[in-house]
LUMMARGU-722333 format. One record per residue (C-alpha): residue in three letters; x, y, z. Coordinates in pm, whole numbers, plus 50000, padded with zeros to 5 digits. Example, Ala and Ser with C-alpha at 12.3 -4.5 7.8 and 13.67 -1.06 7.14 Angstrom:
<atoms>
  rest      X      Y      Z
   Ala  51230  49550  50780
   Ser  51367  49894  50714
</atoms>
This chain:
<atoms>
  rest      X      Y      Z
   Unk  53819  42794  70091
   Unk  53629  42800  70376
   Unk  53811  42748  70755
   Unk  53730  42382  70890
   Unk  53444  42350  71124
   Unk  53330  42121  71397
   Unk  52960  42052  71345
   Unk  52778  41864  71645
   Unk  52455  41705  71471
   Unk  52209  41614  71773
   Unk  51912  41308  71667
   Unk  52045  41191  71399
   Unk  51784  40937  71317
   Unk  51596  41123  71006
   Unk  51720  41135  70666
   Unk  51816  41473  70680
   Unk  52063  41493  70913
   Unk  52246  41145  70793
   Unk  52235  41318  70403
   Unk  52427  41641  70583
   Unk  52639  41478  70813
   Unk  52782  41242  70515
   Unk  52838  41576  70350
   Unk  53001  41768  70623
   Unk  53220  41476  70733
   Unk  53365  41434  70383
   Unk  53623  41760  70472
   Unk  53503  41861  70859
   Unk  53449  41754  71150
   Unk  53102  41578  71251
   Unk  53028  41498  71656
   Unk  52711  41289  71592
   Unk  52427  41214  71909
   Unk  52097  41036  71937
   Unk  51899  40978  72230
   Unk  51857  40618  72144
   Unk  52247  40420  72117
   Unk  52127  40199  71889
   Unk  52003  40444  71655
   Unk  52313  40614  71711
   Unk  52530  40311  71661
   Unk  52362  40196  71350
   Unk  52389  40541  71160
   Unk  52757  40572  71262
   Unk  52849  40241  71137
   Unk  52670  40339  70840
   Unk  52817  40667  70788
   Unk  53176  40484  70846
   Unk  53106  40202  70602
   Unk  53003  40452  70313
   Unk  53328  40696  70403
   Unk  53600  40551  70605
   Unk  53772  40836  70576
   Unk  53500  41065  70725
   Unk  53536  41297  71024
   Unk  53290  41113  71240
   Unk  53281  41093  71649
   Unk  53018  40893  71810
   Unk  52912  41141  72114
   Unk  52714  40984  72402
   Unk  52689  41313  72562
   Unk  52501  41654  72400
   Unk  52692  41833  72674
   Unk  53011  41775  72501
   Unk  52971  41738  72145
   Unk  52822  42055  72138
   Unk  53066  42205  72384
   Unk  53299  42110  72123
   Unk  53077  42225  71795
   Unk  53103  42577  71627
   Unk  52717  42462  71453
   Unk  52470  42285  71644
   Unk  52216  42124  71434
   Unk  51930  41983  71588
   Unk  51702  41755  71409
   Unk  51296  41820  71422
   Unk  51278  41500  71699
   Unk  51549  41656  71868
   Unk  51394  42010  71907
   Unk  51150  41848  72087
   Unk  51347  41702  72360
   Unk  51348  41941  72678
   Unk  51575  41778  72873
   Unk  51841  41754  72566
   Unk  51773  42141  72525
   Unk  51862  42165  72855
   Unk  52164  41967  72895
   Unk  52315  42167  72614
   Unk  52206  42542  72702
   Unk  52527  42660  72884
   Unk  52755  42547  72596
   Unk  52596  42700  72326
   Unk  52667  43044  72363
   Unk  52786  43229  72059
   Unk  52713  42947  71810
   Unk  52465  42904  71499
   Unk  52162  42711  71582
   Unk  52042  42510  71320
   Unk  51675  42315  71316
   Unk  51604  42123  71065
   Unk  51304  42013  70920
   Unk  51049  41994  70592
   Unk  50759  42249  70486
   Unk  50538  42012  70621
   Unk  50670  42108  70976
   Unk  50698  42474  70909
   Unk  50478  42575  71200
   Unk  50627  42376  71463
   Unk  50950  42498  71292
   Unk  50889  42883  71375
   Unk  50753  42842  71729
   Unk  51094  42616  71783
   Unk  51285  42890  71606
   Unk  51134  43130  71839
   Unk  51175  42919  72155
   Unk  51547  42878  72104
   Unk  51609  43209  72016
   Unk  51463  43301  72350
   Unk  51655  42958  72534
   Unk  52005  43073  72355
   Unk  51965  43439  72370
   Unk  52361  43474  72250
   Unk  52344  43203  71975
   Unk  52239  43288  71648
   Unk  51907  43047  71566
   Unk  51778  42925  71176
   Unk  51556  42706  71077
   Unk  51651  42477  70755
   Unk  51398  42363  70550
   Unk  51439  42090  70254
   Unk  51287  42244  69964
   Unk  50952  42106  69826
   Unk  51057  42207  69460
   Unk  51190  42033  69173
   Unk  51535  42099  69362
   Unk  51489  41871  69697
   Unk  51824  41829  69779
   Unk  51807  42248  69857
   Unk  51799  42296  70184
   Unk  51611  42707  70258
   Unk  51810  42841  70555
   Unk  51605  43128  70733
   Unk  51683  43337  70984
   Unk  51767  43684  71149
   Unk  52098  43753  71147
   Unk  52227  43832  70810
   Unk  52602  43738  70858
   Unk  52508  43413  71045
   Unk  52284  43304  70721
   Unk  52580  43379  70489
   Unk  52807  43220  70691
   Unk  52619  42904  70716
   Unk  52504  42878  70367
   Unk  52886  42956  70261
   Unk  53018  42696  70479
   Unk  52726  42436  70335
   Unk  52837  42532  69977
   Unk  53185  42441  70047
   Unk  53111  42098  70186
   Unk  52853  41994  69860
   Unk  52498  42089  69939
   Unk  52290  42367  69786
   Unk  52145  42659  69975
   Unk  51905  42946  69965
   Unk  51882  43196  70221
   Unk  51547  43384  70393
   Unk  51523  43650  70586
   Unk  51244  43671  70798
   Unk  50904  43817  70659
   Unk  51064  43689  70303
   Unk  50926  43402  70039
   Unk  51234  43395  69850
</atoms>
C-alpha cells in the first residue's frame, strides 16, 4: 500500500481533472483550485454530492494548496495561466509536476513540459496524456525522471486509474 498523498489539482474545470480528483479523493487527500469560483464551487459541490466521504478542500489560493501538495497537477487551461504559474513557483520545489492533457494537445503539451521544467528547475515535470485507444480511461504519463514516473504511476494505480509510462524519445 502506497503512503497517503496530498494532491493539489489546479483548473479543475475539464473532465480530466474532475475524473482524477474523484479518484484520488476516494483514499487521499485532494486541494482543488480554479481561477473562476463558480467553476470551482460547482465541481466541489459535485465532487461532494457523488462522495461525501471524499478528501476534498476547496482552495481559493494556488499559493497554498500547492504549498500544501506533494503532486501538483495542472490542467491544459491552467498551464496556460502565467500569473497562476507564478504565484505557485516558490512552493513547488521538490514536487512532481503533472500537465494534463489529450493527444490532440500534444504539442502545446511538450513546449509546456519544457517551460516548466525550466520554471521549476527542482521539481520533477510529466505530461499525462488520456489515451486515444480502445483503453481511454489510460492516462500515458511521460517524462524524464525514471523514479518520478514510477512513483506517480504507482501512486495512480493504488487510487483506481490505469497507467502507462514514457520515457522521453519513446512510443510505448
Amino acid at each position: 500500500m502506497s503512503n497517503k498523498k496530498t494532491v493539489a489539482l489546479l483548473g479543475v474545470s475539464d473532465a480530466k481533472s474532475i475524473q482524477i480528483a474523484k479518484k484520488i479523493a476516494e483514499t487521499n487527500a485532494v486541494l482543488v483550485f480554479d481561477a473562476d469560483a463558480m467553476v470551482l464551487t460547482k465541481v466541489y459541490s459535485q465532487l461532494l454530492l457523488e462522495n461525501p466521504k471524499a478528501n476534498l478542500e476547496m482552495m481559493d489560493c494556488p499559493t497554498n494548496a500547492s504549498w500544501e501538495a506533494d503532486v501538483i497537477i495542472f490542467s491544459c487551461d491552467a498551464v496556460a495561466n502565467a500569473n497562476l504559474v507564478e504565484k505557485i513557483i516558490n512552493v513547488a520545489t521538490g514536487k512532481m509536476i503533472l500537465i494534463l492533457g489529450n493527444q490532440n494537445s500534444t504539442i502545446t503539451l511538450k513546449n509546456s513540459s519544457s517551460d516548466f521544467q525550466y520554471l521549476f528547475p527542482f521539481s520533477k515535470v510529466m505530461q499525462g496524456i488520456e489515451s486515444t485507444d480502445q483503453n481511454k480511461d489510460t492516462l500515458i504519463i511521460k517524462g524524464n525522471d525514471i523514479q518520478a514516473l514510477t512513483t506517480l504511476a504507482t501512486f495512480f494505480t493504488s487510487v483506481g486509474l490505469k497507467t502507462n509510462t514514457q520515457l522521453p524519445n519513446t512510443n510505448s
